[in-house]
C-alpha positions as CSV (number, residue, x, y, z in Angstrom):
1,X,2.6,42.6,38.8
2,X,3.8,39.5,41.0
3,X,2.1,37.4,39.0
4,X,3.9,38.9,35.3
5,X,7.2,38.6,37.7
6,X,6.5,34.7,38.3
7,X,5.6,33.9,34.9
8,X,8.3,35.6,33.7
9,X,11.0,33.9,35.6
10,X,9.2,30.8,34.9
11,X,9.8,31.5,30.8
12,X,13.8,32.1,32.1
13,X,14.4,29.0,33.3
14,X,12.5,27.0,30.8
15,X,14.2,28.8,28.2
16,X,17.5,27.7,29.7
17,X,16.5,24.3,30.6
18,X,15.6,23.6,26.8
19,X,19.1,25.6,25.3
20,X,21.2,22.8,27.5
21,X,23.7,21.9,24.4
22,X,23.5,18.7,23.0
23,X,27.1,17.4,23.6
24,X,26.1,18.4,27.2
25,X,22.8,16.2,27.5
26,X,25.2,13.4,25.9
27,X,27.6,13.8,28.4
28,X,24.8,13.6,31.4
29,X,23.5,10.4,29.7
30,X,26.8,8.6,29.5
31,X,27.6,9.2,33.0
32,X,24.5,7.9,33.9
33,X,25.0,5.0,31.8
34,X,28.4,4.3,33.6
35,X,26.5,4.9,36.8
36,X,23.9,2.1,36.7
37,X,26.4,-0.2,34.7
38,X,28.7,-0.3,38.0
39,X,25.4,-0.3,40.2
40,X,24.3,-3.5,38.2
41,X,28.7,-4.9,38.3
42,X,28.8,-4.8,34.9
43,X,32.4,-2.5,35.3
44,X,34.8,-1.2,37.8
45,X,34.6,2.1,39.3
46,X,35.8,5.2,37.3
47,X,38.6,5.5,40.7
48,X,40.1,2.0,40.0
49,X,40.6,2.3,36.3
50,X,42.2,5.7,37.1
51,X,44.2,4.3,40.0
52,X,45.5,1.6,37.4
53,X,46.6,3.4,34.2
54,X,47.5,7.2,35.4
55,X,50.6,6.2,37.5
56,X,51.7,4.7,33.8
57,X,50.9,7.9,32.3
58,X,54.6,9.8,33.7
59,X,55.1,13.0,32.4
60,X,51.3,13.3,30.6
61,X,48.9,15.9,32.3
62,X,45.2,13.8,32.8
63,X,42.2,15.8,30.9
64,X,39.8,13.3,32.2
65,X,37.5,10.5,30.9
66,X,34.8,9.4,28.5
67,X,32.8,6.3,29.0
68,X,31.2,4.2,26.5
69,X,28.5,2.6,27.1
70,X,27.9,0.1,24.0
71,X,31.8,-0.6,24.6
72,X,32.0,-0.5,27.9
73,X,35.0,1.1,28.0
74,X,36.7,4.2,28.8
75,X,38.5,6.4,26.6
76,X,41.1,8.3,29.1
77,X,42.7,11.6,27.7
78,X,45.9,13.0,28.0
79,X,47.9,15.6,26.6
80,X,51.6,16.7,26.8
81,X,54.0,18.8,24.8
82,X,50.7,20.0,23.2
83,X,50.0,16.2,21.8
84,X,46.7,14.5,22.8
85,X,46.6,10.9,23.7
86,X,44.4,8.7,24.5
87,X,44.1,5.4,26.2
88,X,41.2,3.1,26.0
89,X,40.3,0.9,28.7
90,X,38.0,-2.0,29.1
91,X,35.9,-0.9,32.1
92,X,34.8,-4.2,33.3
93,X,38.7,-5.8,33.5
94,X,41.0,-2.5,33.7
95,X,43.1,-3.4,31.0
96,X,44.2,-1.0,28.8
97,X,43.0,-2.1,25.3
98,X,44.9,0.6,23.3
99,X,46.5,4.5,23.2
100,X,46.3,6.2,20.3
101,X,47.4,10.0,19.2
């Protein structure tokens, strides 16, 4: 009976471990790509890009960031009077490279 109990919570999380969504695996992957890129210095931190371009964001509520590894960049998103906006940035200068709707 303890041992049908084990194997059966063993099957549980298995079964959720292998139904982790796609977009969400992708997501883990990228943040560990931007992870080891600032280990190695390849980019700034995900705090100093922030610190740089969000104070010229007035009036825009933050959603957060993507990184790109190929790029090495970050795709900031924003969103206000329901539009969506985002602001690319090159992750190893800061700069902001472009916004687009």
């Amino acid at each position: 009976m303890m041992l049908r109990r084990l194997l059966l919570a063993a099957a549980s999380v298995l079964a959720i471990a292998i139904s982790v969504p796609p977009a969400l695996a992708q997501n883990r992957s990228e943040q560990d790509r931007a992870r080891q890129d600032l280990a190695a210095g390849h980019v700034r931190s995900l705090r100093e890009i922030e610190a740089r371009v969000l104070p010229t964001m007035r009036g825009m509520q933050y959603l957060g960031p993507e990184y790109d590894s190929s790029a090495r960049a970050y795709r900031l998103k924003f969103i206000r009077d329901g539009r969506v906006m985002f602001v690319d940035v090159d992750a190893r200068t800061g700069e902001i490279m472009g916004e687009s709707r």
